[in-house]
C-alpha distance (Angstrom), angle and dihedral (degrees) to the residues before:
residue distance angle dihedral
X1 . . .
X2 3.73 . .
X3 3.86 125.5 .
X4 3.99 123.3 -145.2
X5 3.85 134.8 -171.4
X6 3.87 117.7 -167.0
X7 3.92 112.6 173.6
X8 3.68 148.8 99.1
X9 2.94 131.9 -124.1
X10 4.24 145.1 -171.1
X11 4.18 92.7 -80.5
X12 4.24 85.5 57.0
X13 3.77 104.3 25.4
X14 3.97 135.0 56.7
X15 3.86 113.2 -143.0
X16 3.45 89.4 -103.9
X17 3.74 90.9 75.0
X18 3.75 107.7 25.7
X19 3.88 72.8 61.2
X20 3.63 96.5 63.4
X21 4.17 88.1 35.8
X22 3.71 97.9 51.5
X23 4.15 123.9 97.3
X24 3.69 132.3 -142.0
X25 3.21 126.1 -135.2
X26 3.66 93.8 -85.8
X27 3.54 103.4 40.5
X28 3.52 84.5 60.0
X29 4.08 94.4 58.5
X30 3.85 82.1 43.7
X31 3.67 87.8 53.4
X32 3.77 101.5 44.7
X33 4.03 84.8 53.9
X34 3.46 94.0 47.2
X35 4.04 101.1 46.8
X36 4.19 91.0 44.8
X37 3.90 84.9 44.1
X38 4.10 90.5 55.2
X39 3.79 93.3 37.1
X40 3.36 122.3 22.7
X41 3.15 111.5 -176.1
X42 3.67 105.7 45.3
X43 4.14 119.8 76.9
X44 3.33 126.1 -121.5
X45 4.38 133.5 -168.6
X46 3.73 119.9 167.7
X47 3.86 129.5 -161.9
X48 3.17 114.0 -157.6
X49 4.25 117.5 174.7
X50 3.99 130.6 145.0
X51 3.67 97.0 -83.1
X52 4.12 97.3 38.1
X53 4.09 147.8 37.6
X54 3.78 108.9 -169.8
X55 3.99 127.3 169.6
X56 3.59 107.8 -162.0
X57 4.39 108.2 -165.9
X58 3.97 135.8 178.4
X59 3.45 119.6 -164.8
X60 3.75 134.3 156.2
X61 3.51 110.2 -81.0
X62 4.29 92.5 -111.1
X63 3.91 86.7 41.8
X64 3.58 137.8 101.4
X65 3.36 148.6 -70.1
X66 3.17 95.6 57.1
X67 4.59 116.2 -165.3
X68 3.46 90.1 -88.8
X69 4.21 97.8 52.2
X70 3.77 92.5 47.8
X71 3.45 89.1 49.2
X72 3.74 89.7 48.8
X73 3.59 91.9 44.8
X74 3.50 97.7 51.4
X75 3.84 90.2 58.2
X76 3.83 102.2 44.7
X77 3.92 80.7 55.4
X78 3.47 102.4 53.7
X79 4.21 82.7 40.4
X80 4.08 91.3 -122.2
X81 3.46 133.5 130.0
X82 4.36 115.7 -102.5
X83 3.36 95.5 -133.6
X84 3.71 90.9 50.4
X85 3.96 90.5 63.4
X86 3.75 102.1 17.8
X87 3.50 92.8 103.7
X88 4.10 100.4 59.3
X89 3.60 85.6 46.5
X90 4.04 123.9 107.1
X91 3.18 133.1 -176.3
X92 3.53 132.7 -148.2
X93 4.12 136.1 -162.4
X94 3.47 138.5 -169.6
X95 4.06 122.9 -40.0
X96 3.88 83.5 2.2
X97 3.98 90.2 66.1
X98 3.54 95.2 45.5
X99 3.79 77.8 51.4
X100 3.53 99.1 60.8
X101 3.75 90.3 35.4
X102 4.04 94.3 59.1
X103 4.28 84.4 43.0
X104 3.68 93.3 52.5
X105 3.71 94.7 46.8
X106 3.91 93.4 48.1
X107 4.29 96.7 51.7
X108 3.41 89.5 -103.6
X109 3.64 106.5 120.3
X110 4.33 94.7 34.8
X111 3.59 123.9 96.7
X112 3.55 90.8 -105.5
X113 3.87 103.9 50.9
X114 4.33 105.1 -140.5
X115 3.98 92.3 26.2
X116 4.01 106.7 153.5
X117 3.68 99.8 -149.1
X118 3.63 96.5 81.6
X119 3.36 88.3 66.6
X120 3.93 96.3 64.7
X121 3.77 95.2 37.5
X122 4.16 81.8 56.0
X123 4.13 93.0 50.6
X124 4.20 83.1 48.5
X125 3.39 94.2 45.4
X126 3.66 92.3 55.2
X127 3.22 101.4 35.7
X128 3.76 84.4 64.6
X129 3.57 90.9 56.9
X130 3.91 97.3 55.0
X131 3.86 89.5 42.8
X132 3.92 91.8 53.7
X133 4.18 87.6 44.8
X134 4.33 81.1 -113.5
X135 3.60 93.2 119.0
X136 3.35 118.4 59.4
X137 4.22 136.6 146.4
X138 4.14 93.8 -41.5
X139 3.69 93.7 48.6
X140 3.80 97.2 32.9
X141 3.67 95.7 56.9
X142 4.09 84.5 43.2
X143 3.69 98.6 57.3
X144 3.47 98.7 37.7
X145 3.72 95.8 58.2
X146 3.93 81.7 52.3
X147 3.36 95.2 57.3
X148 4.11 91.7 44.2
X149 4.22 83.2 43.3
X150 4.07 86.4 58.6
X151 3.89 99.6 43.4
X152 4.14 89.1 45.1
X153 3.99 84.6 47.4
X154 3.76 96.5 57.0
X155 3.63 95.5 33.8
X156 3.71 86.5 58.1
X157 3.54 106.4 29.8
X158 4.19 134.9 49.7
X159 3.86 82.4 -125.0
X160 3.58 101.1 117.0
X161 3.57 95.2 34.5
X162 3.95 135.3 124.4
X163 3.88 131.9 -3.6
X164 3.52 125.8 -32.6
X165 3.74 107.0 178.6
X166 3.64 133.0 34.3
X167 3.71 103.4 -110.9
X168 4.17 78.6 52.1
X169 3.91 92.4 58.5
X170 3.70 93.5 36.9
X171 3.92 88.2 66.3
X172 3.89 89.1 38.4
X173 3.74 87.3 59.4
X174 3.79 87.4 50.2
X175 3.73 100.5 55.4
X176 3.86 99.3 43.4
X177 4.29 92.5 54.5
X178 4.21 82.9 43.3
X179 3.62 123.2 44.5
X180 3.81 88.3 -167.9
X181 4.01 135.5 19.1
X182 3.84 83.5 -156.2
X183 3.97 101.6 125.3
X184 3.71 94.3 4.4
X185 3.56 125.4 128.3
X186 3.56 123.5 -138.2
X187 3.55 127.5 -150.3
X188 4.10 125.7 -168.0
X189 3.52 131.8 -174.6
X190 3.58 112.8 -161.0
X191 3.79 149.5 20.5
X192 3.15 113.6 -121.2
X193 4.23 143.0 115.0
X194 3.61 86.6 -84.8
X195 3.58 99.1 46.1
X196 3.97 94.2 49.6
X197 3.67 91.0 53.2
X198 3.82 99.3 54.3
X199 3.93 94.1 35.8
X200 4.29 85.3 50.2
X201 4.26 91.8 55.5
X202 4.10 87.1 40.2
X203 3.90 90.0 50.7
X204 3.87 88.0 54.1
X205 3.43 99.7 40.6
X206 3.84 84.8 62.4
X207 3.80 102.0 -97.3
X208 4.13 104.0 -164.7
X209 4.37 91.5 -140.8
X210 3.19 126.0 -11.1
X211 4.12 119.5 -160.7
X212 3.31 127.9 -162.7
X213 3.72 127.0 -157.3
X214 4.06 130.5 -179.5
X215 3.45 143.9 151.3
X216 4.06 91.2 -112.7
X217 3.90 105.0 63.3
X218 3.91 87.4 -164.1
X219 4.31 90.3 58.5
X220 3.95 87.6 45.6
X221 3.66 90.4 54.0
X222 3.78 93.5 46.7
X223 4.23 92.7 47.1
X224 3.57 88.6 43.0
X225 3.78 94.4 56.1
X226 3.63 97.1 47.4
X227 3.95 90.6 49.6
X228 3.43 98.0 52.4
X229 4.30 85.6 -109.4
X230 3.61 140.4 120.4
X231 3.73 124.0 -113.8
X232 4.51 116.9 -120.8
X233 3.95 123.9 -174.3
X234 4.12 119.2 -95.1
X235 3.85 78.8 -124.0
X236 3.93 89.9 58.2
X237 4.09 93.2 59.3
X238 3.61 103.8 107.8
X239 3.93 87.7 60.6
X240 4.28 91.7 42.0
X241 3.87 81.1 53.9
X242 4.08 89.8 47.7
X243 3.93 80.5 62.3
X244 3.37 115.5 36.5
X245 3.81 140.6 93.4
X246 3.41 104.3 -176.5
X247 3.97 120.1 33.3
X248 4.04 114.7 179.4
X249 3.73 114.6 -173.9
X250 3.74 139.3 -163.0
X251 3.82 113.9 153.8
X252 3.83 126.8 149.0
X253 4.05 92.2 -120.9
X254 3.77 114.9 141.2
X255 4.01 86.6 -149.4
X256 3.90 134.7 48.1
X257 4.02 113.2 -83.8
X258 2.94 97.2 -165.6
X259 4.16 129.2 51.7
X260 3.79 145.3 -159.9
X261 4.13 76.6 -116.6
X262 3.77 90.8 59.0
X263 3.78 101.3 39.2
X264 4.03 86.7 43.2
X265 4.05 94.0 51.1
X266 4.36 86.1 41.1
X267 3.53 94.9 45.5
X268 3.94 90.0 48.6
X269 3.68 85.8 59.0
X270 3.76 94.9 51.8
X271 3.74 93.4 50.4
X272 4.20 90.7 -114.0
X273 3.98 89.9 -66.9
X274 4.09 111.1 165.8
X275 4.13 109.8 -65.5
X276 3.61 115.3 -166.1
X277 4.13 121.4 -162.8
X278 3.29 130.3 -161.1
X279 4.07 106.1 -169.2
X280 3.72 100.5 177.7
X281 4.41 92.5 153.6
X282 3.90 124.7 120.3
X283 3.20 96.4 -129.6
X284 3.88 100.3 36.7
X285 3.68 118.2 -94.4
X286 3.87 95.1 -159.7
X287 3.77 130.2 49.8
X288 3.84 107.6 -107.2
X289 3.46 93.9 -132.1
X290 3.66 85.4 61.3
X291 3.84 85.8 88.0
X292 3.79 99.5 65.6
X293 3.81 94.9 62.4
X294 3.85 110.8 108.1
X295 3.97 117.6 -85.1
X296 4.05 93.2 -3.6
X297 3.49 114.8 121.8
X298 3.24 115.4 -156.4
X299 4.57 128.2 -174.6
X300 3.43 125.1 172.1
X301 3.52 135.1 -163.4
X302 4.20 89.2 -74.3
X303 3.53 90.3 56.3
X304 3.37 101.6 58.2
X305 4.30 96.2 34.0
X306 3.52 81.0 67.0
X307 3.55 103.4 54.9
X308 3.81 89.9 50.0
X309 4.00 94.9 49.5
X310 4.67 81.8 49.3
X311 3.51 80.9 48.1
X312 4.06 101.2 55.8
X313 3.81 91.8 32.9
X314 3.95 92.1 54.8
X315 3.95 85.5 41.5
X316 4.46 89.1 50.3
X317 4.10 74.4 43.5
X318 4.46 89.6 65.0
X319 3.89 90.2 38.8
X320 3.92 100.3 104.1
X321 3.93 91.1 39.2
X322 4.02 83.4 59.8
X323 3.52 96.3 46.4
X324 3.52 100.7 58.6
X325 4.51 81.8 46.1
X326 3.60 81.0 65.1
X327 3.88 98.2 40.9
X328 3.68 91.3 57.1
X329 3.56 94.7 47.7
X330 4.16 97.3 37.2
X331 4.26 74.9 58.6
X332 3.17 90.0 49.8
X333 3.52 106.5 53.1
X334 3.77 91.0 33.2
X335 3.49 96.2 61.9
X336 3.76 93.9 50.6
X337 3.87 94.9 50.7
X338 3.69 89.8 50.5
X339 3.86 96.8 51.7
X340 4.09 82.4 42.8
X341 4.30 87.8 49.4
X342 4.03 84.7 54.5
X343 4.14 101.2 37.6
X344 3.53 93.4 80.8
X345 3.68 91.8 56.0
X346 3.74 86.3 44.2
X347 3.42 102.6 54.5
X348 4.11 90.3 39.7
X349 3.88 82.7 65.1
X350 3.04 97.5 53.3
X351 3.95 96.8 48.5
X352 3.68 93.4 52.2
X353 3.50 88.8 54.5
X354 3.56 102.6 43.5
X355 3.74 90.3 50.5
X356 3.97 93.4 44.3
X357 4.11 82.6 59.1
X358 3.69 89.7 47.2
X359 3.38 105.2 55.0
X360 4.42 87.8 42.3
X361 3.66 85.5 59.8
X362 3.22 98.6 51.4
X363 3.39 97.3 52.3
X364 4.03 94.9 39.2
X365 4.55 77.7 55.8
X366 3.73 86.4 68.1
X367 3.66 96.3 51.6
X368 3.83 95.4 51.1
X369 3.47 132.1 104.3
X370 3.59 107.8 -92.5
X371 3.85 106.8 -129.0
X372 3.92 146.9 127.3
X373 3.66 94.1 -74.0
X374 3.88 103.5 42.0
X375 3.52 100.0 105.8
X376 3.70 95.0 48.0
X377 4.07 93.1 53.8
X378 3.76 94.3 42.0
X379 4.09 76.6 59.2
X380 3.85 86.4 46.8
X381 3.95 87.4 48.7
X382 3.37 98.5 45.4
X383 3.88 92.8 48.2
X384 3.60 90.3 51.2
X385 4.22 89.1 51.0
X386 3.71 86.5 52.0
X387 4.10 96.5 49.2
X388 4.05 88.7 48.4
X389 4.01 89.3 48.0
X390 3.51 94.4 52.1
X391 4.16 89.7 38.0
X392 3.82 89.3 60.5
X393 3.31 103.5 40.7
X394 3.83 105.1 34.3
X395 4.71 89.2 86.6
X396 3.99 85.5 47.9
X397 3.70 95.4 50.3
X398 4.46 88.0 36.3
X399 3.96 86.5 49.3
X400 3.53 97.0 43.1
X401 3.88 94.6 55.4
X402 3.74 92.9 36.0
X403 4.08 84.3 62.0
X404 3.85 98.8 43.2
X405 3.64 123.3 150.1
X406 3.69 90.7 14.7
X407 3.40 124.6 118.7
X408 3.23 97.2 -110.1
X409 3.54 99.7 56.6
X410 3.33 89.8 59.4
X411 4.16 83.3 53.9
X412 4.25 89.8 45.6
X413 4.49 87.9 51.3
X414 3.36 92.7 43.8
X415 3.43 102.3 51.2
X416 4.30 94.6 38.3
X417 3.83 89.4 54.5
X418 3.86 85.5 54.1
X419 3.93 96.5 38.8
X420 3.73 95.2 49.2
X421 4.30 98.0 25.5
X422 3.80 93.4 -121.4
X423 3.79 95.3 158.4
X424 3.99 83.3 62.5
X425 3.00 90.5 46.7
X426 3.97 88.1 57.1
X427 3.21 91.3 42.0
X428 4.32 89.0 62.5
X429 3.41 96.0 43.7
């Protein structure tokens, strides 16, 4: 069997055309029906995600497609032009697909090396594939070792470690001043992308009350609803301040909302107890100053951009230790999908030449002597036919799997299928 990878991906694409590249959910069902339609017997999974479009194909190794027709294919599909897209395109064979495969699936080949979501978009991805009948044994072996190569990775490594975006390390912040959110009261200012994200991982990490105050009433509603919080008035946040013990801002403002003034006259109110803010505005929400009042801890938007740039440095940092992870395992697998590639031819040998000493026997049986003992030496004979079989064949088949996936094993199958006319053999089986 042969292994393909046709795809794009961020490092040979701009948006712009990994845009017009990428499939949805049901163009990739359509897909899967339409590549095992046009060639059956090859297998077929594609991953398709905002920063990648990858088809992954086995075939046997005289089969079809060929580079060229998935290429081809993956043009007329998408209704654009090859030559338009031909040069974002890779392509992949063999050990160095599996390769790519096991990087992909560990972070290593993302913008972010470590992130987890490739992972998921993977299991979907092939889960398509079985679904549609696409994947089968080749690709099922294939993408589960990826999915064991990217849990041994971040068991191992520090790859997949820490925060990698701000709204990530805002929350991190959060947990290590508070052991629980049980009880505590959340405050947000804002509505925006930002906003939602921080006050969705709060929610679920069992945020006491959450508040939510903006200048739109109708976008406070709407925030509020989806977090599981009620809505308050901008003009009402002195008194949301009074309460809270966690306030995470992100407002458009060109000036601070909120002041030393207001913290001060809040944290009066809450007899100085621990006040954690999360200023992650451009401009600043909060007065900087804010930050030197007693038991308020205040991070801006600095703060936390700096935790995520420690983060991806220490994460470059584990690259080299998950590299050789997926060495060992591209190895591995390699080494088992060669001897599989030649086992066929293998075990065709041996079948030719089992049945060659079969039918001599039989006809050396009607020749013999007939007496007492015949059956018992025509066991004897036949014993002895079997021992010399193996005998002669055993350093061809032990040479032939010692040399897998080189080229010249490809040379040394080729040529003993022709020598010994295995494929008609095949053929009369």
């Amino acid at each position: 069997m042969r292994i393909l990878c046709v795809g794009m991906n961020h490092k040979t694409a701009d948006v712009a055309l990994r845009e017009k590249l990428s499939f949805d959910a049901g163009q990739v069902r359509h897909a899967l029906g339409e590549l095992g339609d046009k060639w059956a017997e090859a297998e077929f999974v594609v991953v398709s995600t905002c920063n990648r479009t990858e088809l992954y194909m086995a075939r046997p190794v005289h089969g079809h497609p060929r580079e060229e027709e998935l290429r081809e294919w993956l043009a007329a599909f998408h209704a654009l032009k090859l030559d338009d897209i031909a040069p974002a395109l890779y392509t992949l064979a063999d050990t160095e697909a599996i390769r790519h495969l096991f990087t992909v699936a560990a972070g290593l080949d993302s913008l972010v090396p470590g992130e987890g979501q490739i992972v998921a978009q993977l299991k979907d991805a092939y889960a398509a594939g079985v679904e549609a009948r696409a994947a089968r044994t080749v690709m099922n072996d294939l993408f589960q070792m990826a999915l064991h190569v990217a849990k041994h990775i971040r068991t191992e490594t520090g790859i997949g470690a820490g925060k990698v975006s701000v709204a990530s390390a805002a929350i991190e912040f959060v947990c290590q001043i508070f052991e629980s959110l049980r009880g505590k009261c959340v405050l947000n200012v804002g509505a925006g992308k930002m906003n939602q994200l921080m006050l969705k991982q709060l929610s679920e990490l069992g945020a006491g009350r959450i508040v939510v105050v903006n200048r739109s009433p109708d976008k406070a509603e709407a925030l509020a609803r989806a977090c599981g919080g009620q809505a308050r008035p901008l003009a009402e946040l002195g008194d949301s301040l009074a309460q809270a013990d966690i306030v995470l801002t992100s407002t458009g403002s060109e000036s601070p909302i909120i002041t030393r003034k207001m913290v001060q006259a809040a944290q009066d109110r809450r007899r100085w107890r621990p006040l954690l803010i999360v200023d992650i505005a451009v401009p600043r929400d909060v007065q900087a100053d804010v930050g030197e009042l007693e038991n308020v801890f205040l991070y801006n938007i600095d703060d936390l951009e700096r935790i995520v740039r420690s983060t991806i440095q220490m994460r470059h940092g584990q690259r080299d230790a998950a590299a050789k992870i997926v060495d060992r395992h591209v190895e591995e697998h390699s080494g088992s999908f060669n001897v599989r590639n030649v086992a066929p031819t293998i075990d065709a040998l041996y079948r030719t030449m089992e049945r060659i000493a079969a039918e001599e026997l039989a006809a050396a049986r009607s020749k013999l002597t007939t007496h007492q003992d015949a059956d018992a030496d025509a066991e004897i004979l036949q014993r002895a036919l079997h021992r010399t079989i193996r005998r002669i064949l055993h350093p061809c088949a032990q040479n032939l799997r010692r040399s897998a996936g080189s080229d010249s094993a490809k040379a040394y199958v080729s040529s003993i299928r022709h020598l010994f006319d295995l494929d008609k053999e095949d053929q009369a089986d």
